[in-house]
C-alpha positions in Angstrom: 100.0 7.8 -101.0 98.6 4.1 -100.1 101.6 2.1 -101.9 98.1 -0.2 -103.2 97.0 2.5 -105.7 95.2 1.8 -108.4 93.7 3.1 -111.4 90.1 2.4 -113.1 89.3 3.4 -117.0 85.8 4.3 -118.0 85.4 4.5 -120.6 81.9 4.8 -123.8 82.7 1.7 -125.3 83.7 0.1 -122.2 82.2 -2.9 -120.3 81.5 -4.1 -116.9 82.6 -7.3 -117.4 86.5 -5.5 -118.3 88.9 -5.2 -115.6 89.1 -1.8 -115.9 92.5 -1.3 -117.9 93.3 1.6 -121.0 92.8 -1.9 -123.3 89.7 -2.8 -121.9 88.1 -0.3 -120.1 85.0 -0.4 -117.6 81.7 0.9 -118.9 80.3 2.9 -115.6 81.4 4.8 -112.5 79.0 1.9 -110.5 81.4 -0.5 -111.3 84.3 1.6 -111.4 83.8 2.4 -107.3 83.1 -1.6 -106.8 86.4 -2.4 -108.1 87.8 0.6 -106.5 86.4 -0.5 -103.5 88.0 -4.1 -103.7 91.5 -2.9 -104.6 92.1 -2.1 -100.9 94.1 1.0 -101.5 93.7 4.6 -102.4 92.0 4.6 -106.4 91.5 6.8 -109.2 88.8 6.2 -111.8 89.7 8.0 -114.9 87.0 9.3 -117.4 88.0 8.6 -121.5 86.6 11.4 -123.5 82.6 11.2 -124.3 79.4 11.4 -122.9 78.1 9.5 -120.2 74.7 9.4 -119.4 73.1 8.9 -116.0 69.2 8.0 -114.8 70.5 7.2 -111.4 72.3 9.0 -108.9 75.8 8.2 -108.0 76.0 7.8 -103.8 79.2 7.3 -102.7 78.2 6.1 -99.1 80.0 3.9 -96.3 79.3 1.2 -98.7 81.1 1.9 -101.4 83.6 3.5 -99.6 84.0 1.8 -96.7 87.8 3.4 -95.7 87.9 6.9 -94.2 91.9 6.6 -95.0 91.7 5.7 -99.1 91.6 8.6 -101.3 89.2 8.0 -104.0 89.4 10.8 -107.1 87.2 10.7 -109.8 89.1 12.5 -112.7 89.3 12.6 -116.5 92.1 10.7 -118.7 94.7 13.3 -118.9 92.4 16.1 -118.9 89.8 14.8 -122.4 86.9 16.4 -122.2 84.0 14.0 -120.2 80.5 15.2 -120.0 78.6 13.7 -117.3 74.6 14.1 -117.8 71.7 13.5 -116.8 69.8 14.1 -119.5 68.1 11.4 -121.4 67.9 11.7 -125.5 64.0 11.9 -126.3 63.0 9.9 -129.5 60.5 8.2 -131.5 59.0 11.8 -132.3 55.5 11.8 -134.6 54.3 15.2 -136.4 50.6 15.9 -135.2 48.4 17.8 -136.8 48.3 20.6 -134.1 49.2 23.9 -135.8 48.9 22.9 -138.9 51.4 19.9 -138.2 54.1 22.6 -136.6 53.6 20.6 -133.3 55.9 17.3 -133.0 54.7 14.3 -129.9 56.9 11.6 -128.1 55.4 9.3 -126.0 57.9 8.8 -123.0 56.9 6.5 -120.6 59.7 6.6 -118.4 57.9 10.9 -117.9 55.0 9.9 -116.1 53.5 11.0 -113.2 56.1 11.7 -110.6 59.0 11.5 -113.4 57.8 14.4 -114.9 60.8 16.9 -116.0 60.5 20.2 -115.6 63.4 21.3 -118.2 64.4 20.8 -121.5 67.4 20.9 -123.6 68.7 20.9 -126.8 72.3 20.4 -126.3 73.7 23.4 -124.3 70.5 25.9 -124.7 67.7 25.6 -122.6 64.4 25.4 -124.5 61.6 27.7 -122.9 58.6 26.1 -121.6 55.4 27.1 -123.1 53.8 29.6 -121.0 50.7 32.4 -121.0 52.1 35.5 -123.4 50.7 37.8 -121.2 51.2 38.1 -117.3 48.1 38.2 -115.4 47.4 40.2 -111.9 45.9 38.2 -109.1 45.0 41.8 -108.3 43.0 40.2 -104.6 44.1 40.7 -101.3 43.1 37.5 -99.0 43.8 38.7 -96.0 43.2 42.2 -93.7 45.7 45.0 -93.4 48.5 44.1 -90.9 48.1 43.5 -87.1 50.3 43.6 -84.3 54.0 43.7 -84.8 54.2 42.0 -88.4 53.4 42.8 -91.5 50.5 41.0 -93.7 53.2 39.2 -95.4 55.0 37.3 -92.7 51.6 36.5 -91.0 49.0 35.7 -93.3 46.8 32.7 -93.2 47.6 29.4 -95.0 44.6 29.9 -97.0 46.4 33.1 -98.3 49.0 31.6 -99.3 47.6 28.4 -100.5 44.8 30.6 -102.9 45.2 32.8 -106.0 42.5 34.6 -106.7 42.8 35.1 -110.6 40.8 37.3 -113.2 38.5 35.9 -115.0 39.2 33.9 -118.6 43.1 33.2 -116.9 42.1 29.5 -116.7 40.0 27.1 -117.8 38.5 23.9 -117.7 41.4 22.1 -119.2 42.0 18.3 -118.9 45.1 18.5 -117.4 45.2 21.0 -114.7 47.6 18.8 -112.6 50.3 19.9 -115.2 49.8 23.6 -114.4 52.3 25.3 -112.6 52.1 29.0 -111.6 55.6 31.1 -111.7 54.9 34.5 -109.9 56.6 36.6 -107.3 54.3 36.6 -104.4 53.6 40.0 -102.8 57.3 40.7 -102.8 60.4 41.5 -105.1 62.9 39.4 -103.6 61.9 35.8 -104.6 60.2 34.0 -107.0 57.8 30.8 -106.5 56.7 28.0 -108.9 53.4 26.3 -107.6 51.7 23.3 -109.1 48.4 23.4 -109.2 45.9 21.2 -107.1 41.9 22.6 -108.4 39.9 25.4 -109.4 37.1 26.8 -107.9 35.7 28.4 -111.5 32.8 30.0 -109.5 35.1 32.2 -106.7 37.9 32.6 -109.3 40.0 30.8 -106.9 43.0 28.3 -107.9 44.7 26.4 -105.0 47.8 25.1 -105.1 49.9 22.3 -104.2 52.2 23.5 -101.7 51.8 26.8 -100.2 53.8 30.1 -101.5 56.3 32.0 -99.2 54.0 35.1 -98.4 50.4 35.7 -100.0 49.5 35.3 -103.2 49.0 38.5 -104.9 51.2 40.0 -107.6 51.4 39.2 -111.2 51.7 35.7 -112.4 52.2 33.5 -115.5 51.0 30.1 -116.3 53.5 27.3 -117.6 53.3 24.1 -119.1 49.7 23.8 -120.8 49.6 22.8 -125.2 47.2 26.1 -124.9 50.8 27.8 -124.4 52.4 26.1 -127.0 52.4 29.4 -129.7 56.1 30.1 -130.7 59.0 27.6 -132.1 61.0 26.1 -129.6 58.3 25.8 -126.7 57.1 22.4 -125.2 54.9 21.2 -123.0 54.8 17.9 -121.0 51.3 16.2 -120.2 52.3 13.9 -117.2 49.1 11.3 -117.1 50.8 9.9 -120.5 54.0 11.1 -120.4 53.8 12.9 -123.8 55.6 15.6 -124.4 54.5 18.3 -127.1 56.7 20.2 -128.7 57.7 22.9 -131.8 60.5 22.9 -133.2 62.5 25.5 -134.4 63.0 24.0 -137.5 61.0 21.4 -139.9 61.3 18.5 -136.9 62.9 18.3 -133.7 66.8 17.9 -133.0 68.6 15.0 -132.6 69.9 17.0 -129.6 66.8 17.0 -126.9 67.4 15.8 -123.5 65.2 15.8 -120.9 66.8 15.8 -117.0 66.2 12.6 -115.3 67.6 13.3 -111.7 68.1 16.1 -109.3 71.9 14.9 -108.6 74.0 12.6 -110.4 77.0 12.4 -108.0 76.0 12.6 -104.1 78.8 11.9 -101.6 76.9 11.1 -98.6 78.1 9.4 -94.8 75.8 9.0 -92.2 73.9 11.8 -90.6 72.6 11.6 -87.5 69.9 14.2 -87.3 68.7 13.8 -84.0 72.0 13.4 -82.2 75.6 14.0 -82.5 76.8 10.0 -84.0 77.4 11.5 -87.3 79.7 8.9 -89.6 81.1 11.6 -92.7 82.5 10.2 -95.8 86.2 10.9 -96.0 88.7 11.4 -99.0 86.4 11.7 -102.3 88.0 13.6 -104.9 86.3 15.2 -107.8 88.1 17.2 -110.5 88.1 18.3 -114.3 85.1 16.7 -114.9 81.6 18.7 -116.5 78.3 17.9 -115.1 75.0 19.0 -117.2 71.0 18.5 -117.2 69.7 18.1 -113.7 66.1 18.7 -113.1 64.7 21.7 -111.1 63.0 21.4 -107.7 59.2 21.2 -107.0 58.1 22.5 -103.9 56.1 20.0 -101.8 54.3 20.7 -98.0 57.0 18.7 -96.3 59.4 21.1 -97.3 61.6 23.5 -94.8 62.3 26.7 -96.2 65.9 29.0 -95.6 65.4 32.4 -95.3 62.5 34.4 -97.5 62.4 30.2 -99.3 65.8 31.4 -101.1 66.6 27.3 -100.9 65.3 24.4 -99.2 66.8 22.7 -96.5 68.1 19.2 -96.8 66.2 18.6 -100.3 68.3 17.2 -102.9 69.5 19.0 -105.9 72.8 20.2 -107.0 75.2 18.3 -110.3 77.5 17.4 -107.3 76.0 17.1 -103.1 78.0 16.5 -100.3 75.8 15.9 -97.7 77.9 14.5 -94.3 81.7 14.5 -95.6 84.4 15.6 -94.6 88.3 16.3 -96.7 86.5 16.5 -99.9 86.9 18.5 -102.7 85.6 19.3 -106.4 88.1 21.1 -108.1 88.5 22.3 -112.5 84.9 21.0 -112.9 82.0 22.9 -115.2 79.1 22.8 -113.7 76.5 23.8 -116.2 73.0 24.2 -118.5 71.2 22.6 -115.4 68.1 23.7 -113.9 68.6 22.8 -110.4 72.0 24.2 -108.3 75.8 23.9 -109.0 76.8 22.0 -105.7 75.5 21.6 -102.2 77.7 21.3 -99.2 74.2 20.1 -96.4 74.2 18.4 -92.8 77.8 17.3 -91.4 80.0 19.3 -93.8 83.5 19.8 -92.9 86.8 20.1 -94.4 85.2 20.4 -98.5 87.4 22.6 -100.9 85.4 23.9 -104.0 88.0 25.4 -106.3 88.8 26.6 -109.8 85.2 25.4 -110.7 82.6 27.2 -113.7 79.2 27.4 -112.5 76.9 28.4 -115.0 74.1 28.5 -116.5 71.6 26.9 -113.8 68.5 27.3 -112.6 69.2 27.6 -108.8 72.2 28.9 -106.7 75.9 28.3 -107.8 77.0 27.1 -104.4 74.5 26.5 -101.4 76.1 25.5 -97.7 73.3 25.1 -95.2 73.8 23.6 -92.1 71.7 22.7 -88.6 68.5 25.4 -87.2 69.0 27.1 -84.3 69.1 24.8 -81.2 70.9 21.7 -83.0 74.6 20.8 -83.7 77.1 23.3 -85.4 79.1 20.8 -87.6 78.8 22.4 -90.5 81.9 23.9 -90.5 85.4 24.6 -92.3 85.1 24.7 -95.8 86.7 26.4 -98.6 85.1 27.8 -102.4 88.4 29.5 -103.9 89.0 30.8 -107.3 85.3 29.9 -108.6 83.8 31.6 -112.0 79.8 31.7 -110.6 77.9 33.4 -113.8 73.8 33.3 -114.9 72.6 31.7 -112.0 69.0 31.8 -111.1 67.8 31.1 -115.0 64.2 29.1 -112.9 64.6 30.5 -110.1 65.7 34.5 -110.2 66.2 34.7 -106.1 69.4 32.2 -106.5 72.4 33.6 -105.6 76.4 32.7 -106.6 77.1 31.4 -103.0 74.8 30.9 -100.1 75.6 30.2 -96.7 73.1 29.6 -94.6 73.8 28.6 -90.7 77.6 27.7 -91.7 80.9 28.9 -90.2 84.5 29.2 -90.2 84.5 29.0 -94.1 86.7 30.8 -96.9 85.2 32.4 -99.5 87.9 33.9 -101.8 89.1 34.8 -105.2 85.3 33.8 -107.0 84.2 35.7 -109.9 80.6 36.0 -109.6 78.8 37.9 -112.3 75.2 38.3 -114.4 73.2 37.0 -111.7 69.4 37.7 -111.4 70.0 38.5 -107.6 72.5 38.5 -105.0 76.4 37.5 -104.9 77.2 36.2 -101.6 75.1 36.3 -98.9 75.4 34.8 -95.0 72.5 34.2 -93.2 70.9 32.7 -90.0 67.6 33.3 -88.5 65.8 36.5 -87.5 65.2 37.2 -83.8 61.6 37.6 -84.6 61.3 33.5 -85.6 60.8 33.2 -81.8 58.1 35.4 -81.2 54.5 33.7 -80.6 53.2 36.0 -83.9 55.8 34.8 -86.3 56.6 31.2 -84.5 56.6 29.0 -88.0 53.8 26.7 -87.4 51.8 26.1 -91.3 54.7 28.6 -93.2 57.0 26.9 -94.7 60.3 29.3 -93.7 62.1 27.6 -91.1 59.5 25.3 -90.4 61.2 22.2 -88.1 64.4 24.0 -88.5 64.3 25.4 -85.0 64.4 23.6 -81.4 61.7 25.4 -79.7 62.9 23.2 -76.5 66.6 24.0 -76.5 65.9 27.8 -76.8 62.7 27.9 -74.8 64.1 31.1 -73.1 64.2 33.1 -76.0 60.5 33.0 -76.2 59.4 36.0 -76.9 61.8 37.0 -80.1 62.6 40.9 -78.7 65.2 40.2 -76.3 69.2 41.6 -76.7 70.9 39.7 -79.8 73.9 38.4 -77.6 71.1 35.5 -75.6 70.4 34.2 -79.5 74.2 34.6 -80.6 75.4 31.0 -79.4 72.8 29.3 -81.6 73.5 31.2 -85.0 76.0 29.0 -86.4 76.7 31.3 -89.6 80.0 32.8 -87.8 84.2 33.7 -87.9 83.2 33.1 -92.4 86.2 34.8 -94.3 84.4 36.6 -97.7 87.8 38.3 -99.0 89.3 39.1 -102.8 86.3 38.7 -104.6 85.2 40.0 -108.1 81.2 40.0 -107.6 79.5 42.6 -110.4 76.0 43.1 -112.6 73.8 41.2 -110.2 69.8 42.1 -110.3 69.5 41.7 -113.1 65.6 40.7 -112.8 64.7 41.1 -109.0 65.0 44.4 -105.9 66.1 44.5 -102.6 69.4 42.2 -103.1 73.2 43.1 -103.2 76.7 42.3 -104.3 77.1 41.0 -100.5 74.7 40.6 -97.8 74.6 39.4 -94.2 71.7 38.8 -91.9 71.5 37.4 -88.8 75.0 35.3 -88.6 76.9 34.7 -85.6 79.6 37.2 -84.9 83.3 37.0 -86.1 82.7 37.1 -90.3 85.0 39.3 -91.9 84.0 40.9 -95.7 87.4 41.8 -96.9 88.9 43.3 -100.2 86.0 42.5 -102.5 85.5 44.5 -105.6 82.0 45.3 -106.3 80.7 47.6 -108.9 77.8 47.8 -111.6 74.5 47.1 -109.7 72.2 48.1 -111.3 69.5 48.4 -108.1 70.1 48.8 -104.4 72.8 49.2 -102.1 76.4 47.5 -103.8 76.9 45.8 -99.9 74.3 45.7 -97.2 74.2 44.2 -93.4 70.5 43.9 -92.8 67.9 42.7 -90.1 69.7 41.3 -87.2 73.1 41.6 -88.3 75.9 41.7 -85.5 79.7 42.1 -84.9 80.8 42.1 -88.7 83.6 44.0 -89.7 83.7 44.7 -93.6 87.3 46.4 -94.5 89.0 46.7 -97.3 86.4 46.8 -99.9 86.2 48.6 -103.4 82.9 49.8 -104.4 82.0 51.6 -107.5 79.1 53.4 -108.0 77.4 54.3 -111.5 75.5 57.0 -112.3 72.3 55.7 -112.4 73.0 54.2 -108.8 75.4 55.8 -106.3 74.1 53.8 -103.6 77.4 51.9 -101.6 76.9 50.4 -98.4 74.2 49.8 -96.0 74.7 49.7 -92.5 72.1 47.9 -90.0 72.8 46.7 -86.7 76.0 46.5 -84.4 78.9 46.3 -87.2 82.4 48.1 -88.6 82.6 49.5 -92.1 86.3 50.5 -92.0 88.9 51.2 -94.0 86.8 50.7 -97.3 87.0 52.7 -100.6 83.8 54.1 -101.9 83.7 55.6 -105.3 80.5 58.0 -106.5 78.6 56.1 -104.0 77.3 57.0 -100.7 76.9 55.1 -97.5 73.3 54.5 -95.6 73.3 54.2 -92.2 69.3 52.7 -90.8 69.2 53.2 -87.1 65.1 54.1 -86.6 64.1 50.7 -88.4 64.7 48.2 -85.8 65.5 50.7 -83.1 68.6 52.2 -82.4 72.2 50.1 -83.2 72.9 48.0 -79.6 76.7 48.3 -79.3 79.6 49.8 -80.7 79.1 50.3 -84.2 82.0 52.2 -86.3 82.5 53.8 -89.8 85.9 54.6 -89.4 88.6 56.0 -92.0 87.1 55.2 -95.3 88.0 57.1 -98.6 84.6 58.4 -100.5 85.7 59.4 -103.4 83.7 61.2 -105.9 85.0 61.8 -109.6 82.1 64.7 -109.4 79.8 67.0 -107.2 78.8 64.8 -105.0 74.9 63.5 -105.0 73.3 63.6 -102.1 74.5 63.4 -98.6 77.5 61.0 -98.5 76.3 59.5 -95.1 72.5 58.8 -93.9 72.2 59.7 -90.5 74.8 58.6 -88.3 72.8 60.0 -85.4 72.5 56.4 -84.0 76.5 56.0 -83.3 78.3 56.9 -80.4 80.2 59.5 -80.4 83.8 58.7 -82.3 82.1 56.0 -84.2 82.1 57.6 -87.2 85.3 59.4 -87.6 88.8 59.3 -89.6 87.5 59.5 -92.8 88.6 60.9 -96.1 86.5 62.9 -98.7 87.0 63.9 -101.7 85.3 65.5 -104.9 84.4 67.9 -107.4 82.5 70.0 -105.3 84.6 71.3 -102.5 82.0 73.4 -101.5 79.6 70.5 -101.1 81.7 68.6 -99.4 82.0 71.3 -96.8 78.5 71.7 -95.7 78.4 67.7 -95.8 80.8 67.3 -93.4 79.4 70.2 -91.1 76.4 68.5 -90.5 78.1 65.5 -90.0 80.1 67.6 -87.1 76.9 68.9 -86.1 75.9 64.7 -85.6 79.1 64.1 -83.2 80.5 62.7 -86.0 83.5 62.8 -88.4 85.5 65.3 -85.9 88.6 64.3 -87.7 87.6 63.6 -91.2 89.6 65.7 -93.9 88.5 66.7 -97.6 91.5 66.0 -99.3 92.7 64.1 -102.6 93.8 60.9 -101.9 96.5 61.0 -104.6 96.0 57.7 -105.9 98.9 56.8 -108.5 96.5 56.1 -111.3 93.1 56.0 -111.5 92.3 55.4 -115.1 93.9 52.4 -114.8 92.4 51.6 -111.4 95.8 52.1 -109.8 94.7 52.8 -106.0 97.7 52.6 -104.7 99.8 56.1 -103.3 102.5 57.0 -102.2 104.0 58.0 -98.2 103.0 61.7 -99.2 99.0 60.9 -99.2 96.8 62.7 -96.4 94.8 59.1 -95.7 98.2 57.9 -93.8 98.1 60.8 -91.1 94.3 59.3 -90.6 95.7 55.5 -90.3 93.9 54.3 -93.6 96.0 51.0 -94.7 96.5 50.4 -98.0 94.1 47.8 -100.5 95.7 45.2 -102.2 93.8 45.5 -105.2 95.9 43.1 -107.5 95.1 39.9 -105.1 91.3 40.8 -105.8 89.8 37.8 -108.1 90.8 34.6 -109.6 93.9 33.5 -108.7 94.8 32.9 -112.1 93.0 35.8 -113.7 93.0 38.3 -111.3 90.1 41.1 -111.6 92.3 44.2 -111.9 94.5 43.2 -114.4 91.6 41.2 -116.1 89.7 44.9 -116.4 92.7 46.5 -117.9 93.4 44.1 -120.9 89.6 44.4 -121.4 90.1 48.1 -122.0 88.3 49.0 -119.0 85.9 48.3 -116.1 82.0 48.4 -117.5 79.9 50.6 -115.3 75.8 51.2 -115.9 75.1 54.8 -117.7 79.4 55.1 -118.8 81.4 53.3 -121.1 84.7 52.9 -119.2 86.6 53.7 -116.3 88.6 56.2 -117.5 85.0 58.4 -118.7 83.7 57.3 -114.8 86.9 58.9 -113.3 87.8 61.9 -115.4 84.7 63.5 -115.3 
């Protein structure tokens, strides 16, 4: 500890001209990190209970933190309860005579133009945007069927994506049109886009839009953000020329609550990033904790943007309560992140060192956590981080592809002991980019995903995008992550094609360990997909349901070992991007089934070498199933040592998976699953599940109905 630190109040009645004492307390965090600043020793600035309103982002740069060595925390008094917003109260409402006078106005000029918001809230609850009741098909196809080695939806024209073709009577000759924004799901189920509007061709039936959507546009869509909308109590739209907002309230006139978001971020910890080269200057030694952060705005996509995989987030574009974007030993820690509309945090560019732990984040529009470093072909410095003991829930509420935590082209991290639950999509998921990105067809030049994000020069010899994964493995960054002890459940809630966990295209070395996963609703619980190398996923728990016994699915060169699986099955792809390079395994893994088993257990192995698949452990209702199962697995090469036997576990009802030296899985080498570390660390999942009565599964009531049978 510097022997010079010192301690700065903030405090609602404070002022800026106060020397920042309990007595006579600073107004602001601006001023607060000034005086910091000049103490010339490591500071705290302490938060008094209240509300604090922001309509301009907090950087803590080289400038107002000019020492790597002080520690600066930003905390609350003694743990009161601080809200930090940046939401901004609207007032000066007038009644119109719209609807009968059920349709309030307030002039805001501070909303024009490009300060439009794009969320509203009264309080905590986010107030619905008026929108068309009914969704519309675009019900056109722009382009011709596929060609060559892609489909229609990675190569379509810009036009294509640029173009809705609408039925007719879906708009009309409004006034406004630059307000419009369409929210669809173009073409496919695992994304969602919202696309302002640029003009309307009323004769073709053809609305262009601002900034182009991720594949074609075809699908269903909705309109938002048009007085035409304005039907139902609560509802509002915002006419940007005048900044007037229109709005009806749920009662006889508006709340004294509204806020509208004012910035994208209202704390950004940012050093200096040196894109092109490799001077990078990180911010050191900023400290966040037990603090709550509310009412940023949502994103709007622009034709400058660089999209992640499928457009899941954007690269480098602000948004996020809290952004760290080129620090290093940082760390938000006891925060509430919530009722936002953009993401929790984002860790972007020179990352290293950040600890994100025993946070809530919930309740916002984009991801929880998003970590996105360098494209292929640039600097790996995105490195080293930590997001421990994190409750992640309702995630996605604008945008439904957001996952809990997304890494993206990041490595060596820890991701352990989150609970991350009721998400629109996916949990976790690790990505990179797809060997295909280099091939002359798909080579982004007007699509938006990973456009600028590659260097074409530095991996000139992978032209071509078919050659073996190991040439393209130095250049994806994603690699050596640690996913383990995890609580991830009810995720898809409104899109397909997503999973508890999922990997694609990292770098080798990540490790999926001791995660509990169970009701999914849709699709497999786990998945390694396109491109996806040298994993090893051990240690797992996955429960199936009824309604969706689906477990793991394997793509690519990985290990699924030493995992339990109960009434699920596992799904081995080999024939979709040829057969698995490498040595693959799916060794001794319990698949246990509480009754006869549905369906084959394993989906074609025929792709492994032989011993690949082996040393596993079956067990179920149907012994006679279970028999012909595993002789056509024999029949495959595979599972020549595999028993059918009960694993014994102490106590299942009480998921107890724990056995004693007398259970057949130890003659097959199967290690035991520390099940109690799974979770928070200070709520752990199992025990949690137990005092609840018992662990919610779609299509049963508890677990002691899902393993009686």
């Amino acid at each position: 500890m510097n022997p010079n630190f010192t301690t700065f109040i903030v405090a609602p009645n404070g002022s800026d001209d106060a020397p920042g004492t309990l007595e006579a307390p600073l107004a602001s965090l601006e001023q607060a990190l000034v005086q910091a600043r000049a103490s010339g020793g490591d500071a705290t600035i302490c938060f008094r209970a209240g509300s604090y309103s922001f309509d301009k982002t907090v950087v803590i740069d080289h400038e107002a933190k000019p020492d790597p060595a002080m520690r600066l925390t930003i905390t609350a008094w003694q743990e009161e309860d601080v809200l930090l917003s940046a939401g901004r109260r609207i007032e000066g409402w007038e009644q119109t005579e719209l609807a009968d006078g059920a349709i309030w106005k307030a002039v805001l000029p501070w909303a024009q133009g490009d300060s439009a918001f794009r969320a509203l809230y009264a309080g905590e609850r986010l107030l619905p945007r008026a929108r068309s009741h009914q969704e519309l098909a675009a019900g056109y196809q722009t382009t011709s069927e596929p060609q060559g080695k892609f489909p229609t939806d990675f190569c379509t024209t810009y036009a294509a994506r640029t173009q809705l073709h609408f039925p007719e009577g879906s708009f009309r000759a409004w006034d406004n049109l630059a307000d419009l924004e369409i929210y669809m799901a173009p073409q496919r189920p695992w994304l969602v886009n919202y696309l302002a509007v640029d003009q309307i061709d009323f004769d073709n039936r053809i609305a262009t839009v601002k900034a182009q959507g991720t594949y074609e546009l075809r699908g269903r869509f909705v309109l938002e953000n048009h007085l035409d909308f304005l039907t139902e109590p609560g509802e509002w739209a915002l006419e940007s020329a005048t900044g007037t907002l229109y709005y009806r309230p749920e009662g006889t006139e508006p709340s004294s609550e509204i806020v509208a978001p004012t910035l994208h971020e209202i704390i950004r910890v940012e050093g200096w990033n040196d894109l092109g080269g490799s001077a990078d200057e990180p911010v050191e030694n900023v400290h966040i904790r037990g603090l709550r952060f509310s009412h940023c705005d949502r994103e709007l996509l622009t034709p400058e943007d660089k999209g992640l995989q499928h457009d899941w987030a954007m690269w480098d574009k602000e948004g996020g309560l809290v952004r760290f974007r080129g620090a290093r030993h940082c760390s938000l820690s006891n925060c509430r992140l919530d009722h936002s509309a953009g993401h929790g945090v984002r860790l972007d560019l020179y990352c290293q060192d950040i600890e994100i732990k025993g946070n809530t984040i919930a309740h916002v529009g984009g991801m929880g956590v998003v970590m996105a470093g360098y494209g292929p072909g640039h600097k790996d410095v995105h490195k080293g981080n930590r997001v421990i003991s994190n409750t992640i829930f309702d995630t996605g509420v604008f945008y439904d592809h957001s996952m809990g935590i997304y890494l993206w082209q990041s490595g060596d991290n820890q991701i352990a002991h989150n609970h991350i639950y009721e998400l629109g999509y996916m949990g976790i998921v690790l990505s990179g980019v797809r060997r295909r990105f280099w091939d002359p067809e798909m080579r982004p030049r007007d699509i938006r995903e990973y456009h600028g994000l590659i260097d074409y020069d530095a991996t000139a010899h992978l032209e071509g995008g078919q050659g073996a994964w190991d040439d393209y493995e130095p250049y994806m960054h994603c690699r050596n992550n640690v996913v383990e002890y995890n609580e991830i459940h009810d995720c898809m809630k409104r899109l397909s094609d997503g999973n508890t966990i999922y990997l694609s295209a990292t770098g080798p070395g990540n490790i999926i360990r001791a995660n509990l996963a169970y009701s999914h609703s849709k699709n497999f619980l786990m998945r390694t997909d396109d491109d996806q190398f040298d994993s090893l996923w051990e240690k797992n728990i996955l429960i199936g349901s009824a309604d969706n016994p689906r477990g793991f699915t394997h793509k690519g060169r990985n290990a699924f070992d030493n995992n339990l699986l109960v009434n699920c099955v596992l799904g081995v792809y080999t024939g979709v991007h040829g057969p698995s390079e490498g040595i693959n395994s799916i060794r001794g893994n319990i698949v246990y089934w509480t009754t006869a088993i549905a369906g084959p257990l394993l989906l074609d192995s025929s792709g492994f070498a032989p011993g690949a698949v082996d040393g596993n452990l079956y067990f179920s209702a149907d012994p006679v199933g279970l028999g012909t199962f595993l002789a056509e697995r024999r029949a495959q090469n595979s599972d020549e040592n595999a028993v059918i036997a009960d694993p014994c576990f102490r106590d299942i009802k009480r998921l107890d998976f724990s056995w004693d030296d007398r259970a057949p899985q130890l003659r097959l080498g199967i290690e035991r699953i520390d099940a109690g570390r799974i979770g928070l660390l200070d709520d752990p999942a199992i025990a949690r599940i137990r005092r609840e009565g018992g662990l919610p599964i779609s299509g049963t009531d508890s677990v002691t109905e899902v393993f009686v049978g």
